[in-house]
MDAnalysis code that builds the backbone (N, CA, C; Angstrom):
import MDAnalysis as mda
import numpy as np

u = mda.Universe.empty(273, n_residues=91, atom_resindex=np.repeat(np.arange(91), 3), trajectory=True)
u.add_TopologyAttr("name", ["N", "CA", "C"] * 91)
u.add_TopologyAttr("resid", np.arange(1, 92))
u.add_TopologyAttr("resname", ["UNK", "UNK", "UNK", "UNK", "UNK", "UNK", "UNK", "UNK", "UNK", "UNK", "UNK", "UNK", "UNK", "UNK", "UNK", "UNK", "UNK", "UNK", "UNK", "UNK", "UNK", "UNK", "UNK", "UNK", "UNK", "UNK", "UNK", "UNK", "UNK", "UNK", "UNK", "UNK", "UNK", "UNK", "UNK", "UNK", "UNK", "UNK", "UNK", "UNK", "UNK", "UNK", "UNK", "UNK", "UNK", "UNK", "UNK", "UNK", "UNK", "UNK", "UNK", "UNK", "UNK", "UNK", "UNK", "UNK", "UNK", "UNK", "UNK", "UNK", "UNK", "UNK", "UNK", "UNK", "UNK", "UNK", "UNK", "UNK", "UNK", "UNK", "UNK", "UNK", "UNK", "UNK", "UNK", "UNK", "UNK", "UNK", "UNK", "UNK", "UNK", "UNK", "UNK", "UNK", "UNK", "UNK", "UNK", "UNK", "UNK", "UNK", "UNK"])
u.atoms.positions = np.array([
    [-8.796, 12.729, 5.757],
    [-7.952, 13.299, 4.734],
    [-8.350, 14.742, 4.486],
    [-9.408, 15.154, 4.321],
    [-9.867, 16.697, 4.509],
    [-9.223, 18.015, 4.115],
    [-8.416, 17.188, 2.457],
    [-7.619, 18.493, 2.477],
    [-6.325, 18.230, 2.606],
    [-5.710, 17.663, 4.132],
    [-4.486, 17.691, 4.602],
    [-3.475, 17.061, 3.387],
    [-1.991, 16.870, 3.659],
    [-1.092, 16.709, 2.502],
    [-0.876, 15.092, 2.650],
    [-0.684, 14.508, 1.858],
    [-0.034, 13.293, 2.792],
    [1.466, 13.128, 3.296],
    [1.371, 12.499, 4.038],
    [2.977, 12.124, 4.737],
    [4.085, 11.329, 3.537],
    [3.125, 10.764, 3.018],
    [4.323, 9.817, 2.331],
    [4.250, 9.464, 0.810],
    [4.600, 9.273, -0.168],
    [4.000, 9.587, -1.703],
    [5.153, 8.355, -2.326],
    [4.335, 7.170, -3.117],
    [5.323, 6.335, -3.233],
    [4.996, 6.232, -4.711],
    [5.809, 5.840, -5.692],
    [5.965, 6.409, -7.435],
    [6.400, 5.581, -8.371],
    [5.872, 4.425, -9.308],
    [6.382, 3.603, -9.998],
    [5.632, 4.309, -11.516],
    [6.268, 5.263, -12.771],
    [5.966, 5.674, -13.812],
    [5.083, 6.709, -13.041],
    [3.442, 6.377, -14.020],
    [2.821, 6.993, -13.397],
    [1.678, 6.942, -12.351],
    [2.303, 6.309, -11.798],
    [1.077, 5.579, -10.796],
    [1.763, 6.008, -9.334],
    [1.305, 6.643, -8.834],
    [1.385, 6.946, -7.212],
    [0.432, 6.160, -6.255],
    [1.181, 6.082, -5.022],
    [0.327, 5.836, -4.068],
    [0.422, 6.511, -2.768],
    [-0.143, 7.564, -2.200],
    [-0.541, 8.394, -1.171],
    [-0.691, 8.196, -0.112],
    [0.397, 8.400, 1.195],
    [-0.407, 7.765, 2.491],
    [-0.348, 8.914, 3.058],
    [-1.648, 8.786, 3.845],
    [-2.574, 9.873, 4.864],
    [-3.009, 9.501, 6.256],
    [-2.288, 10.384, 6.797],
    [-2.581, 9.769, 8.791],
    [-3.520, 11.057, 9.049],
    [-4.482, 10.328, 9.586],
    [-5.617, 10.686, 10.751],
    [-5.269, 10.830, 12.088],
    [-5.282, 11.324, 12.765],
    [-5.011, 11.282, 14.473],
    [-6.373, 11.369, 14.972],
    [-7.279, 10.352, 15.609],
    [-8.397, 10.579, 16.422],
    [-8.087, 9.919, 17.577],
    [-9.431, 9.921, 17.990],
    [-9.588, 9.321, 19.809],
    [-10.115, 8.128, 19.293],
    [-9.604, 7.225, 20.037],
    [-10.563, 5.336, 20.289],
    [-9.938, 5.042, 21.611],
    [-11.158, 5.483, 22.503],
    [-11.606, 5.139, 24.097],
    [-10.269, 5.468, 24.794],
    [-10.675, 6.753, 24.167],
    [-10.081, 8.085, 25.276],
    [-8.322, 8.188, 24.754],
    [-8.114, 7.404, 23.640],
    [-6.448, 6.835, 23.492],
    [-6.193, 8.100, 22.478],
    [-5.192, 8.616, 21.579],
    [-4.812, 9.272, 20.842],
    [-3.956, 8.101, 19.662],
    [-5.243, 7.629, 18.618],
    [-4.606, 6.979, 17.912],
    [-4.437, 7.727, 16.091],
    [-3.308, 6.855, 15.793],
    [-2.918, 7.585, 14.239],
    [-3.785, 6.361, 13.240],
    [-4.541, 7.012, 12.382],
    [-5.617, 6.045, 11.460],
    [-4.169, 6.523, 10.105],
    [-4.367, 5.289, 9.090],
    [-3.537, 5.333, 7.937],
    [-4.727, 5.139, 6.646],
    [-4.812, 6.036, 5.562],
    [-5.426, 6.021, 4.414],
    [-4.916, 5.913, 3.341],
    [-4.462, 5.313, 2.748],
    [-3.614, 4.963, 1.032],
    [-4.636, 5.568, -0.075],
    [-4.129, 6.467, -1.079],
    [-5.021, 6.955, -2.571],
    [-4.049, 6.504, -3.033],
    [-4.119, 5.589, -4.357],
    [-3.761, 5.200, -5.670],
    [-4.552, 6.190, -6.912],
    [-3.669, 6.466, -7.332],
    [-3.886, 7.234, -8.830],
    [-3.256, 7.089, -9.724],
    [-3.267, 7.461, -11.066],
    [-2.570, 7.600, -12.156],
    [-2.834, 8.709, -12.511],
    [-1.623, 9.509, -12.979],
    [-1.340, 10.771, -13.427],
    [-1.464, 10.960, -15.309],
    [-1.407, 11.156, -16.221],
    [-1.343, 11.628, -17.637],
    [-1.934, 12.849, -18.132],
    [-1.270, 13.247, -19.356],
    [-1.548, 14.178, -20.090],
    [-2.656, 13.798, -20.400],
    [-3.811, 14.808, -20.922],
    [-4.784, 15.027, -21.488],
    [-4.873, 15.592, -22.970],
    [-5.826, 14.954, -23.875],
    [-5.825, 15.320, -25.153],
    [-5.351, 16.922, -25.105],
    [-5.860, 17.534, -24.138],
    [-5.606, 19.230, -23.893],
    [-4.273, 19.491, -23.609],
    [-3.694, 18.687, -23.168],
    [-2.327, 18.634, -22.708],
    [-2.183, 18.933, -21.174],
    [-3.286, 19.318, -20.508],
    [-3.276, 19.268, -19.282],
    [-3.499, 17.983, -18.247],
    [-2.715, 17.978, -17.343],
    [-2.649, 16.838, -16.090],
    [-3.814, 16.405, -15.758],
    [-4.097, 15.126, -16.180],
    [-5.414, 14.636, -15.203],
    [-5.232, 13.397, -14.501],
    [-5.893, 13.056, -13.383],
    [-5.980, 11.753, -12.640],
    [-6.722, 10.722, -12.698],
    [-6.777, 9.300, -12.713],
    [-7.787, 8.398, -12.446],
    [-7.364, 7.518, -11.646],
    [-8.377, 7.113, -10.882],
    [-8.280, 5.877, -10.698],
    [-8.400, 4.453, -11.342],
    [-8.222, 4.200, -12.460],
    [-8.364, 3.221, -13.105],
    [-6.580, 2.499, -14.427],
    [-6.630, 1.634, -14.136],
    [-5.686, 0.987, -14.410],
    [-5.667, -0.207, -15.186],
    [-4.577, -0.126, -16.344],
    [-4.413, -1.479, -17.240],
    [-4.019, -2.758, -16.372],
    [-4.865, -3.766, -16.407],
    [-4.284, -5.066, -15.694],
    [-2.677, -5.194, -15.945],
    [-2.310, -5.624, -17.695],
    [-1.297, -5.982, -17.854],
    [0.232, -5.122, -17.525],
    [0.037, -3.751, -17.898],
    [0.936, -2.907, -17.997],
    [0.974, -1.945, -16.504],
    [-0.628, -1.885, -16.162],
    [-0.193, -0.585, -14.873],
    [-0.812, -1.100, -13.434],
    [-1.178, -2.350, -13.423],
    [-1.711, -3.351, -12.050],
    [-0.168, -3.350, -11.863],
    [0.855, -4.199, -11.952],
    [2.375, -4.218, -11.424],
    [2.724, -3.183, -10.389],
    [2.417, -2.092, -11.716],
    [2.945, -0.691, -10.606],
    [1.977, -0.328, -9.054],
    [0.780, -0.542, -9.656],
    [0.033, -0.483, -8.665],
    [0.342, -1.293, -7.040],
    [0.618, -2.760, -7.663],
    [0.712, -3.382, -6.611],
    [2.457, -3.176, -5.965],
    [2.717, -2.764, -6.712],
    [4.742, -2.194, -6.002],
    [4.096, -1.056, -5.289],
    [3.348, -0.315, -5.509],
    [3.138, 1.109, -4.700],
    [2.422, 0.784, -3.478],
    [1.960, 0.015, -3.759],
    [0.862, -0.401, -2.525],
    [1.615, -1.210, -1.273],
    [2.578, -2.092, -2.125],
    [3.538, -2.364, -1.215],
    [4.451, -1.792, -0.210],
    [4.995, -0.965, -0.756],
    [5.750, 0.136, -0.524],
    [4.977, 0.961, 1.008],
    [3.821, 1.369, 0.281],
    [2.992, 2.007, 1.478],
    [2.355, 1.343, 2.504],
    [2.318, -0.060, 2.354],
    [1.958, -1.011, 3.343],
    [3.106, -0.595, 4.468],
    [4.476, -1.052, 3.654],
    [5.646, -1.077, 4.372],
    [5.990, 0.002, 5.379],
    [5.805, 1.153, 4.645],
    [5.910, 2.068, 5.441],
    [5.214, 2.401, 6.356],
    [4.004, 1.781, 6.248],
    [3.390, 2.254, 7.614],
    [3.294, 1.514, 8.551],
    [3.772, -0.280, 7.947],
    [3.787, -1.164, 9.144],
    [5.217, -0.664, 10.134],
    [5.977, -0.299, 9.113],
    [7.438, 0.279, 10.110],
    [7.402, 1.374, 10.988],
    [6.463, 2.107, 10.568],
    [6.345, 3.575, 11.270],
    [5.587, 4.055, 12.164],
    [5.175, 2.519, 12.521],
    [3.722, 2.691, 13.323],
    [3.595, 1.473, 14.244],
    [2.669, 1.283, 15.040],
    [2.554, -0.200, 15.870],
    [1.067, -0.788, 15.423],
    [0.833, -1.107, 14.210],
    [-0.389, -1.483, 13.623],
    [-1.194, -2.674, 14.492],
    [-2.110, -2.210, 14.991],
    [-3.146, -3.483, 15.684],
    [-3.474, -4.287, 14.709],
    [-4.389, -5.757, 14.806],
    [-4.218, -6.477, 14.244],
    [-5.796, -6.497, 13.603],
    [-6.689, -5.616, 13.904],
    [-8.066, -5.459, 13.837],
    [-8.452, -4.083, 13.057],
    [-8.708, -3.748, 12.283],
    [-9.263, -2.388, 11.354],
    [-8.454, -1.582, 11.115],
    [-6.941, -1.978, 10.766],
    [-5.628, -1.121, 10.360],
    [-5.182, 0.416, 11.270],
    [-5.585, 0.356, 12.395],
    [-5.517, 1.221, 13.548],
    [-4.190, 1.256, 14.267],
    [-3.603, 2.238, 13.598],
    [-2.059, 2.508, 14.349],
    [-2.262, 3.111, 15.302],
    [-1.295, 2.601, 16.469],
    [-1.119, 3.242, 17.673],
    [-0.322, 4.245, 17.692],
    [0.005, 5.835, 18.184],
    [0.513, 6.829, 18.097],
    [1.802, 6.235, 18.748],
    [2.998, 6.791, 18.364],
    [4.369, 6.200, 18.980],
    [4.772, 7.159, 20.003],
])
């Protein structure tokens, strides 16, 4: 992740979930690695934007798990996912 933007940004209130492709080598191949960040976005007593990772079971787990879904989805579609350490094959 190093910086780079992510590809894909999925959004229920305020809870995002972030997907991030890697492109490395595994035995000599050119494969695409997939990384998901979950966050929550809010105002600050200051009124400025801050992030956490941490989440209400009752009210902001839901969203969490719709976002996560979402980004599962998309990357099982967009990709040829092996069945061993979430290692997409480059298309």
């Amino acid at each position: 992740m190093n910086g780079n933007k992510p590809i894909r940004r999925f959004k229920a209130g305020a809870i995002n979930a972030s997907v991030f492709e890697n492109i490395t080598m595994i035995k000599g191949v050119e494969t695409k690695m997939y990384n998901v960040v979950v966050s929550k976005t809010y105002k600050g007593d200051d009124g400025s934007w801050k992030s956490t990772n941490s989440f209400s079971v009752f009210y902001e787990l839901p969203k969490v798990i719709l976002v996560l879904q979402k980004a599962y989805e998309f990357v099982v579609t967009n990709s040829s996912v092996e069945k061993e350490g979430g290692v997409a094959t480059a298309k």
